[in-house]
N, C-alpha and C positions, 0 to 999 in steps of 0.2 A: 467367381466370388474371391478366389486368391488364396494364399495361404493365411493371411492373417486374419480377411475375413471368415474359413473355414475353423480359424482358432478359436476365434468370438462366438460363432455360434455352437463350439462342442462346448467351451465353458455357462453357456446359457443353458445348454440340456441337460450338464453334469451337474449346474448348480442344486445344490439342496433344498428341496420347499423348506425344512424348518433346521434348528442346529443340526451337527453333527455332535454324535455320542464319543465321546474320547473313547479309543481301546486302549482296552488293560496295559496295565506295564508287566512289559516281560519281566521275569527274574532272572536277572544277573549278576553274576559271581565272578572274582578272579580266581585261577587256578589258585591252590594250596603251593606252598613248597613241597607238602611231601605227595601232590598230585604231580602225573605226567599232564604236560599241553596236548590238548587234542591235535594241534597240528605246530611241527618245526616253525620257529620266528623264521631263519633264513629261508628253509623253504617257500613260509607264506610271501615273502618279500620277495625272492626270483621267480615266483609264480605269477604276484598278483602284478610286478614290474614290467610285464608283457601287454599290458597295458596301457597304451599312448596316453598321456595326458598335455593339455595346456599349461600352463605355468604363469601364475598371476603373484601380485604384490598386497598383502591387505595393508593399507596405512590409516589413523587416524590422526589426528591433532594434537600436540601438546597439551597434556591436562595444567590444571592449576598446580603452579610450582613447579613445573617440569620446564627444561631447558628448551628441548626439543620434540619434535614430531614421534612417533612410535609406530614403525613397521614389519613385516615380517614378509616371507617369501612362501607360498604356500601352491603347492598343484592340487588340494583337494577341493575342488571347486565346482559346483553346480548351479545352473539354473535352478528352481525348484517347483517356483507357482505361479501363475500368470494371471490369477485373480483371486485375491493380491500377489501386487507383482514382488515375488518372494526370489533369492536366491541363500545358498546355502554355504558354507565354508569348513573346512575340520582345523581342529591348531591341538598339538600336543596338551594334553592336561598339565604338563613341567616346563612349557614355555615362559619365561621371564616378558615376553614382548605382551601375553595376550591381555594381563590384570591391566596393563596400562589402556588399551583398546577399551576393553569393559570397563573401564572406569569414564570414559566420556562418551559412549554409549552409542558413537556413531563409528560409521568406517567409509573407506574406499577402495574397494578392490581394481587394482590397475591388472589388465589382462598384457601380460610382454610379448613381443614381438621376437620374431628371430634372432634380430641384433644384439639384444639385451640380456644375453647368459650371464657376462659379467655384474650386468645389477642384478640379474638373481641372484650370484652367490657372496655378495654385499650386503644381502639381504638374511641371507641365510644363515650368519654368523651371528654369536651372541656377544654384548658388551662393545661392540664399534660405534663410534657415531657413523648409523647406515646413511644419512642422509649428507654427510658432507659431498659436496662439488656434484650432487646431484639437484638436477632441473627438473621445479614441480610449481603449480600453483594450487589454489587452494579450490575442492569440488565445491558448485556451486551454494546447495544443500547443506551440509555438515561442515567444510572449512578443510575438511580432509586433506593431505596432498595428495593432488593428480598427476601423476609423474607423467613426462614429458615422453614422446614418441609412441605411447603402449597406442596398442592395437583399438582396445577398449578401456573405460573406465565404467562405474556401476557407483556410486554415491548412495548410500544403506543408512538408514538408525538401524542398533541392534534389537530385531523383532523378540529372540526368543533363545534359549542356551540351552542343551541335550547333552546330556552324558552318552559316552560311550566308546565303554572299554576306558583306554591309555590316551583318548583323546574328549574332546568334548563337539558338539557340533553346531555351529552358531549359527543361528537365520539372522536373513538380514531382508529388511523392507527396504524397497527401493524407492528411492525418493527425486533423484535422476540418473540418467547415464547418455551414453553419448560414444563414440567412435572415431578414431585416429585414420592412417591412413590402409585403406582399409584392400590395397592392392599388394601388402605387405605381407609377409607369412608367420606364422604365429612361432614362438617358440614351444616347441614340444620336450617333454621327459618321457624317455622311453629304454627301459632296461638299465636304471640307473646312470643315463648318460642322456643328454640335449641333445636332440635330432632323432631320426630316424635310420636306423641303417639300409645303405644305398641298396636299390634291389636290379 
């Protein structure tokens, strides 16, 4: 059957005969100032930093009156759902880049490649023109730019926006995607630094 065919048929068994029931919303709170954090910020951050991740680009299109394009450089990235084909993103709640995203309601997330630490951290800056003397055209779908060399691209309307915590978490419905060259090795964040240490 394959793998892909093995996927199609778990999502036919899993599927639901009728809705699904939303579950409750948790309740959530931010600590007090005159509460303690359950757990150290630095802590949480060298803990949870042990953690390889990918490292992708979300960009969308220049809205109405905007000069230019609007992107950001983000590793919190997920596949999510496969019918529909859903994936997922996190962006700071205090990001300047993401009102511009949500305001034209589509995206593109470019997945970078090894090569491309430097455009991540072009990316990752606030107030630069990120896109100058970078090479991108536009995802088929949404207009997005598709930056040039990444591994993968993923072309998204924005499905759905979730609180949570200091950040928020944006679904995105996939409307096309597509692969670069793909004998290439991805670029990883690991312990607060691109790459992996040598073993």
């Amino acid at each position: 059957m394959g793998q892909a065919g093995t996927a199609e048929a778990a999502v036919r068994y899993l599927r639901p005969a009728g809705p699904v029931a939303a579950l409750p919303r948790p309740e959530l709170r931010c600590v007090r100032e005159d509460e303690r954090a359950p757990v150290d910020q630095r802590e949480f951050r060298r803990v949870l930093g042990n953690f390889a991740t990918g490292v992708t680009i979300v960009t969308a299109p220049a809205a109405d009156g905007e000069d230019s394009p609007a992107g950001f450089a983000c590793q919190s990235f997920s596949s999510l759902s496969l019918d529909p084909p859903l994936v997922a993103f996190m962006v700071g709640r205090t990001s300047t880049t993401w009102p511009r995203i949500a305001r034209s309601g589509v995206c593109c997330i470019n997945v970078l490649s090894a090569g491309q630490g430097e455009l991540c951290r072009a990316f990752a800056v606030s107030g630069a023109d990120k896109f100058a003397g970078v090479a991108y055209d536009a995802a088929p779908v949404s207009g997005s730019p598709r930056l040039a060399d990444t591994l993968a691209w993923i072309d998204c309307t924005i499905h759905a926006v979730h609180t949570g915590g200091d950040h928020l978490i944006v679904v995105g419905r996939v409307n096309a995607l597509g692969t670069g060259d793909e004998d290439t090795a991805p670029l990883l964040f690991h312990r607060g630094r691109f790459g992996l240490p040598s073993t």
